[in-house]
ZAMARGU-4260 file (C-alpha; in steps of 0.2 Angstrom, whole numbers, plus 5000, padded with zeros to 4 digits):
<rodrens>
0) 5829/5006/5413 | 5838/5013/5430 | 5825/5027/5435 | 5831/5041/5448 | 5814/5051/5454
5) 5818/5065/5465 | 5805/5071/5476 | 5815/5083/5489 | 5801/5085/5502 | 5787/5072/5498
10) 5793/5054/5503 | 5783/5041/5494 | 5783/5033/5512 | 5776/5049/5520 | 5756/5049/5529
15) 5747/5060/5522 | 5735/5074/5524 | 5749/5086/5531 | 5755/5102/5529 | 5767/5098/5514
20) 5761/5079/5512 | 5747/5076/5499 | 5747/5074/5478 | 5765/5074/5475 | 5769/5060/5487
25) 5755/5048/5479 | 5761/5053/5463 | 5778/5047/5467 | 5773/5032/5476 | 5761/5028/5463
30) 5771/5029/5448 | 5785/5019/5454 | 5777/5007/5456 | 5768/5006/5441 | 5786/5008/5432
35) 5793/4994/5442 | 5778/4985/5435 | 5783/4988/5420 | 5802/4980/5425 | 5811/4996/5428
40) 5822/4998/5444 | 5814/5013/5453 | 5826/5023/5466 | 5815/5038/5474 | 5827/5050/5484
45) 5820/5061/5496 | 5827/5072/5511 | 5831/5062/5528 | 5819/5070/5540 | 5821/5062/5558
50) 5836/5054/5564 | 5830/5036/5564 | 5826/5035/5548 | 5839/5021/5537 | 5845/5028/5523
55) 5838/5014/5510 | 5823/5005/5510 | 5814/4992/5502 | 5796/5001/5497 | 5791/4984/5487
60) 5801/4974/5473 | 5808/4986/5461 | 5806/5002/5471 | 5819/5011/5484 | 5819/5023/5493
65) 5834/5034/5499 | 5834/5046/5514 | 5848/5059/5507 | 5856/5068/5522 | 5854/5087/5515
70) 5851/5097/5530 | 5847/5093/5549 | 5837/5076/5548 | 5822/5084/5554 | 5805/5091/5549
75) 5807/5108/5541 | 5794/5117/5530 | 5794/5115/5512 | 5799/5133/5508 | 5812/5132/5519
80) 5822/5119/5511 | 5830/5128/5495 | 5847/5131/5505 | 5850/5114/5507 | 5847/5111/5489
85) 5865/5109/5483 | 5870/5098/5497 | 5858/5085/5490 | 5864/5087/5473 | 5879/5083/5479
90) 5877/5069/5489 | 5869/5063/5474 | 5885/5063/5464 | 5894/5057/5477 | 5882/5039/5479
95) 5885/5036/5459 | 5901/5039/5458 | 5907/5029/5473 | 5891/5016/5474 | 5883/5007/5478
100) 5868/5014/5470 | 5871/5012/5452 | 5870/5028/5441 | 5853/5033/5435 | 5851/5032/5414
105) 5835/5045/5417 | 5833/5057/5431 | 5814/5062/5434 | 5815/5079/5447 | 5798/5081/5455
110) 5796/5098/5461 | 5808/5113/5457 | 5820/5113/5472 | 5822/5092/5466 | 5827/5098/5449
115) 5840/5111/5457 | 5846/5096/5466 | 5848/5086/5449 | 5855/5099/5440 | 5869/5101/5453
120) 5872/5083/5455 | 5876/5085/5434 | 5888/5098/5438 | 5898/5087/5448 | 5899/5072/5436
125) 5911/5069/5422 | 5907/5066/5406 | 5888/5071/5399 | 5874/5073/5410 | 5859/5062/5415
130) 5844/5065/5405 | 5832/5075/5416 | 5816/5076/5415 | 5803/5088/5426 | 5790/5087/5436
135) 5783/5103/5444 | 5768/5100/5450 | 5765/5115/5454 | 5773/5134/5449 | 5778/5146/5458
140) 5771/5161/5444 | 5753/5154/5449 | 5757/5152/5468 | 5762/5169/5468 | 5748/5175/5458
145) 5734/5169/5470 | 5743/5171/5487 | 5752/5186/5485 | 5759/5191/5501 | 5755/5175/5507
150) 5768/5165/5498 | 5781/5161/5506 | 5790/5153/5491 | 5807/5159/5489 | 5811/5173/5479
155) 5822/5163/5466 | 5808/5150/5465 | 5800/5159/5448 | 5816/5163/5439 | 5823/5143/5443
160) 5809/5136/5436 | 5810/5146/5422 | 5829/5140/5418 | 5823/5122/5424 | 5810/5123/5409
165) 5823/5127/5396 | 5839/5117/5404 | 5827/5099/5407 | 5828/5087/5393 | 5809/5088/5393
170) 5793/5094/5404 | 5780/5084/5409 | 5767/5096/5413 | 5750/5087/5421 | 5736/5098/5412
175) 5736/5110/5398 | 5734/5126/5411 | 5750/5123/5414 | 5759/5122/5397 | 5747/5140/5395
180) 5758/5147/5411 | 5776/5140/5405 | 5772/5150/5390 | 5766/5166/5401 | 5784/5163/5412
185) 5792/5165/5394 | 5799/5146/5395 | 5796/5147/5374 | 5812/5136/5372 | 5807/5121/5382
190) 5801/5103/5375 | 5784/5101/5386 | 5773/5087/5385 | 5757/5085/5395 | 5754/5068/5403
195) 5741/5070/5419 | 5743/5061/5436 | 5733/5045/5439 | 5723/5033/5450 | 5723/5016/5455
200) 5708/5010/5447 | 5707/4994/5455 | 5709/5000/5474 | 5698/5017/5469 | 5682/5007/5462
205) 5663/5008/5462 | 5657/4999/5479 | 5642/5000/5490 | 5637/5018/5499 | 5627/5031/5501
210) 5615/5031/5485 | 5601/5043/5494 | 5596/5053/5497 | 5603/5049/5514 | 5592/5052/5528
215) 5600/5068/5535 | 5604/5073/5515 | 5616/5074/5504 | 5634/5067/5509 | 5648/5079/5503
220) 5666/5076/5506 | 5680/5085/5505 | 5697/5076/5507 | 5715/5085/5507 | 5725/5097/5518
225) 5718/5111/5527 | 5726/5127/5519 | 5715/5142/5515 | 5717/5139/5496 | 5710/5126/5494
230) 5693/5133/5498 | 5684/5123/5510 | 5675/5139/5519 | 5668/5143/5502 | 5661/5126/5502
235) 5654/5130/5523 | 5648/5146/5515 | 5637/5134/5502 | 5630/5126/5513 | 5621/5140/5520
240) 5610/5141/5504 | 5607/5121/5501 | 5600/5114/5520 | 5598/5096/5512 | 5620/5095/5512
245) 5629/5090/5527 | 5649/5090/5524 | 5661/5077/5532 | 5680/5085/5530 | 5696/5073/5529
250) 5712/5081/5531 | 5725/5090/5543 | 5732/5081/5557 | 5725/5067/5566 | 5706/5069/5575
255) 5712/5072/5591 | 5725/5083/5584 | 5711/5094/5576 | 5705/5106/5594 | 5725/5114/5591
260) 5725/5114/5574 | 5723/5137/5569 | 5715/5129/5551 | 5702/5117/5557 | 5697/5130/5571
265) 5694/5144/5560 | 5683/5132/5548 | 5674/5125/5564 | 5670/5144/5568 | 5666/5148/5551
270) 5651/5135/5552 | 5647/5142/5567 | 5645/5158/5561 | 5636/5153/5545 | 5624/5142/5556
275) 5627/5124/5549 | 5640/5119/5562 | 5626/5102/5563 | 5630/5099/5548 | 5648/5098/5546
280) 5663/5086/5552 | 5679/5088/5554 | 5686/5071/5556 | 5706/5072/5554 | 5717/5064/5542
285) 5713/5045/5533 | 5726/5036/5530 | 5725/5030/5510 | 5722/5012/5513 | 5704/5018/5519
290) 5702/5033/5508 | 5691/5022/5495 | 5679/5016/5507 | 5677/5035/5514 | 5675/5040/5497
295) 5663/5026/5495 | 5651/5031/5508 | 5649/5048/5501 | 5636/5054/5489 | 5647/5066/5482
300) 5665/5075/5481 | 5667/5092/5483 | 5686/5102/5480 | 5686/5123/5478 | 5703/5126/5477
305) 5706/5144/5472 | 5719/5136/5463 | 5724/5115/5457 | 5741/5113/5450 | 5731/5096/5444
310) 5723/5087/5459 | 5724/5066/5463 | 5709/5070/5475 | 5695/5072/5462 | 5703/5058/5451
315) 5700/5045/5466 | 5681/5051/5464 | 5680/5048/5449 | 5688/5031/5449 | 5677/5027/5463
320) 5660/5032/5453 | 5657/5050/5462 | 5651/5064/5453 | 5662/5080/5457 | 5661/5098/5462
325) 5675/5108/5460 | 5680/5123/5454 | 5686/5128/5435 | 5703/5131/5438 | 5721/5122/5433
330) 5720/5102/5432 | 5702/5102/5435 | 5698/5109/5419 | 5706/5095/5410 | 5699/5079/5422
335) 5681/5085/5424 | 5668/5086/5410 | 5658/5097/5416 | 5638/5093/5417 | 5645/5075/5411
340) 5655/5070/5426 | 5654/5084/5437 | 5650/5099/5439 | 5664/5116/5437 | 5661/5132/5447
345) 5670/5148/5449 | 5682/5150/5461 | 5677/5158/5480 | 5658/5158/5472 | 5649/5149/5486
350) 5632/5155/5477 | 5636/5145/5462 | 5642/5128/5470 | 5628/5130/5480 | 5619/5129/5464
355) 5628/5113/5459 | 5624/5105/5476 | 5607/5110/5475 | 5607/5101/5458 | 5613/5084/5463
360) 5602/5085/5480 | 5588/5085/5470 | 5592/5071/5457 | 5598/5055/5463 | 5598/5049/5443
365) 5608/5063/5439 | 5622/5058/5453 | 5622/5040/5447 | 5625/5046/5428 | 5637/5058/5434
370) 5646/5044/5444 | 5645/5031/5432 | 5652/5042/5418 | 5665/5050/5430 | 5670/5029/5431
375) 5671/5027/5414 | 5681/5043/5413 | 5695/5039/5425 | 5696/5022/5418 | 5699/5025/5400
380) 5712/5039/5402 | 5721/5042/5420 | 5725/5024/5425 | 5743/5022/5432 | 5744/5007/5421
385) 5744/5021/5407 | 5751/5036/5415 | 5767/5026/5417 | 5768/5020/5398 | 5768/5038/5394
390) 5781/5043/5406 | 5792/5029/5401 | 5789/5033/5382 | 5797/5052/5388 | 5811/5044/5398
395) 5814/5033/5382 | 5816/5050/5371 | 5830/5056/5380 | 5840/5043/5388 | 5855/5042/5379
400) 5858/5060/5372 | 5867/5072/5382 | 5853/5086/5375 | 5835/5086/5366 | 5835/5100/5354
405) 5821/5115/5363 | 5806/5114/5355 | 5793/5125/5353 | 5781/5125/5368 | 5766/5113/5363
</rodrens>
C-alpha cells in the first residue's frame, strides 16, 4: 500500500528528549519502518522547522520523509501551531495532485492538529476522500483535566478531536483508558479499535548490568522530558523515605544545557531540599541509539506521570528485562501487570512508590522475576513486528471506501 502518516510537529528524524520531541516521534519512526518491512511505501509529512532543512528525505528504503512548508520554517511550540493547520493541508493536496509524490490509498494523522491537516487536504481533492485513520496519542479532555490552567492547548482542541473521532474512518486508540475518554467526550458514533505502541525487541534486549544490589544501592532511572507532569519530584520526594535508591534522570536538553534549563533546576533544588541531592543525577538527553545500554545499567525503571496517554518509555524497560514503577494511570494500566512485571502506584503518592522501591531494594529475586516476566511480556504482545500487522490490518478495512459505517464505541 501507499501509506501517508502525518505527524505535524514530531519529525521521525527529530532528537529527542525535548520539549515537544518524545513517544510520538519513535512511534512514527518506528512504525514506518516496520511497515516498509512489510513492503509498503511509507511517506511521513511533518512541518519544515529551520530553513535548511530539504524538503524530501531518504529515512531508510521504503520510508520518506517530507518537510511541508506550513508556517515559518522555524521551531515553534507545539500549541502554537493550530493556525497553520490548513496551510499544510493544503500543501498536501497540492503535492498529489500536481506530483511528484504519488497520492496516498490510506492517510494515518498522528496527533489531532495532523488530522485537521488531512481532513483539509480532502476538502480540496476531487472525487472521494482518502481513507483516514487517527492517531491521537494523546487528548486534549485528559490534558485539560490534569493541567487546568496550565494547558495551553487551544480552546478548539477538545471540540476537534471530538468531530475527528466521528469524521476518521477509524481510531486507533493505544490503551483502553482511552476508548473509556472518547466515550466520556461523547464520540459514541466513532469506529475505535485499540492497538498499543511498540518496542524494538531486538535493539531493547536483556544484556549485562546492574543486578545488585549496587554498592551505593538501588539504580533507578527515569528517562523522558522534563515537564512537571510527568512526576519526577514525586519520585525525588521517595527517595526521602528509601536511602538504599539513588536516581540517574535522562531527559531535557543536552548536559551542559541542564544549569539553564527552569525544569531541571527546580528538580535539582527539590533534592536539595528533600536532602538526597547525593543521590540523584541529572545527566541530559541520550540519544536512542544508546538508550538500551542506559536502560541496561539500571536496576530498575521508574515513570510517575500524573498522567500517560500510553508511554514507549516503560515499554523499552520491559523489553530490556527491567521491572517497572509507575504510576496506575492511562497506558500504563494496560503494559504493566502489576506485582507481575512491575509495580502500579497512585499518582503524586511519593509514600507508596517509595513502598514499591523499598520492595525491589530489598529482593534482588523479586527484580529478576519481575524483569524476566516484564521480557516475556513485551515480547509476546508489543513488538513492532506486530504492532504493524495490526495497523495494516486497519488500513486494509478502509482503503477503498469512501466511508466506514460508525460503529458503536468498542
Amino acid at each position: 500500500m501507499r501509506i501517508g502518516m502525518i505527524s505535524e510537529h514530531a519529525s521521525p528524524l527529530a532528537v529527542l528528549g525535548g520539549q515537544d520531541a518524545g513517544g510520538q516521534n519513535v512511534y512514527v519512526a518506528a512504525l514506518a519502518r516496520a511497515l516498509a518491512a512489510r513492503g509498503n511505501e511509507v511517506t511521513v509529512y511533518t512541518r519544515r522547522d529551520q530553513e535548511s532543512l530539504p524538503e524530501i528525505v531518504g529515512m531508510e528504503p521504503g520510508v520518506t520523509v517530507v518537510h511541508v512548508p506550513a508556517g515559518p520554517p522555524r521551531v515553534i511550540a507545539k500549541d502554537e501551531l493550530a493556525p497553520w493547520m490548513p496551510d499544510f493541508g493544503r500543501w498536501l493536496a497540492d503535492s498529489w495532485l500536481l506530483g511528484p509524490i504519488p497520492r496516498p490509498e490510506v492517510l494515518h494523522a498522528n496527533f489531532w492538529m495532523s488530522g485537521v491537516a488531512a481532513m483539509t487536504a480532502n476538502q480540496q481533492l476531487t472525487g472521494p476522500g482518502i481513507p483516514l485513520v487517527q492517531t491521537f496519542h494523546a487528548l486534549g479532555s485528559v490534558k485539560r483535566r490534569y493541567q487546568g490552567p496550565q494547558d495551553t492547548s487551544p480552546a478548539e482542541r477538545i471540540a476537534t478531536e471530538r468531530l475527528l473521532a466521528e469524521t476518521a474512518h477509524v481510531v486507533l486508540a493505544t490503551c483502553s483508558d482511552e476508548v473509556e475518554e472518547l466515550r466520556r467526550m461523547g464520540a459514541t458514533g466513532c469506529h475505535v479499535r485499540v492497538v498499543p505502541c511498540g518496542v524494538d525487541t531486538e535493539a531493547f534486549s536483556p544484556g549485562p548490568g546492574a543486578q545488585g544490589p549496587a554498592p551505593d544501592g538501588l539504580n533507578l532511572l527515569y528517562v523522558g522530558r522534563l515537564v512537571p507532569r510527568k512526576g519526577i519530584d514525586t519520585v525525588i520526594d521517595a527517595l526521602a523515605q528509601a536511602p538504599q535508591a539513588r536516581l540517574t534522570v535522562a531527559g531535557g536538553p543536552e548536559a551542559a544545557a541542564l544549569k539553564d534549563d527552569p525544569e531541571a533546576q527546580r528538580l535539582l533544588a527539590r533534592a536539595r531540599q528533600r536532602e538526597v541531592a547525593d543521590r540523584v543525577q541529572l545527566i541530559g538527553c541520550v540519544p536512542q541509539p544508546r538508550l538500551p545500554g542506559i536502560l541496561r545499567r539500571a536496576d530498575a525503571v521508574v515513570t510517575a506521570p500524573w498522567y500517560e496517554p500510553f508511554g514507549i518509555v516503560p515499554l523499552e524497560a520491559m523489553a530490556a528485562g527491567r521491572p517497572l514503577i509507575g504510576t496506575a494511570v492511562g497506558g500504563l494500566l494496560d503494559t504493566v501487570k502489576d506485582g507481575e512485571t512491575g509495580f502500579l502506584v497512585p499518582p503524586r503518592d511519593p509514600d507508596a512508590l517509595a513502598a514499591a522501591v523499598r520492595k525491589l531494594a530489598e529482593d534482588k529475586d523479586l527484580r529478576l522475576r519481575m524483569g524476566k516476566a516484564a521480557r516475556s511480556r513485551a515480547v509476546r504482545h508489543y513488538s513492532w513486528a506486530r504492532v504493524a500487522e495490526e495497523v495494516e490490518d486497519a488500513y486494509r478495512t478502509v482503503a477503498g471506501h469512501d466511508r466506514v459505517p460508525a460503529l458503536e464505541v468498542l
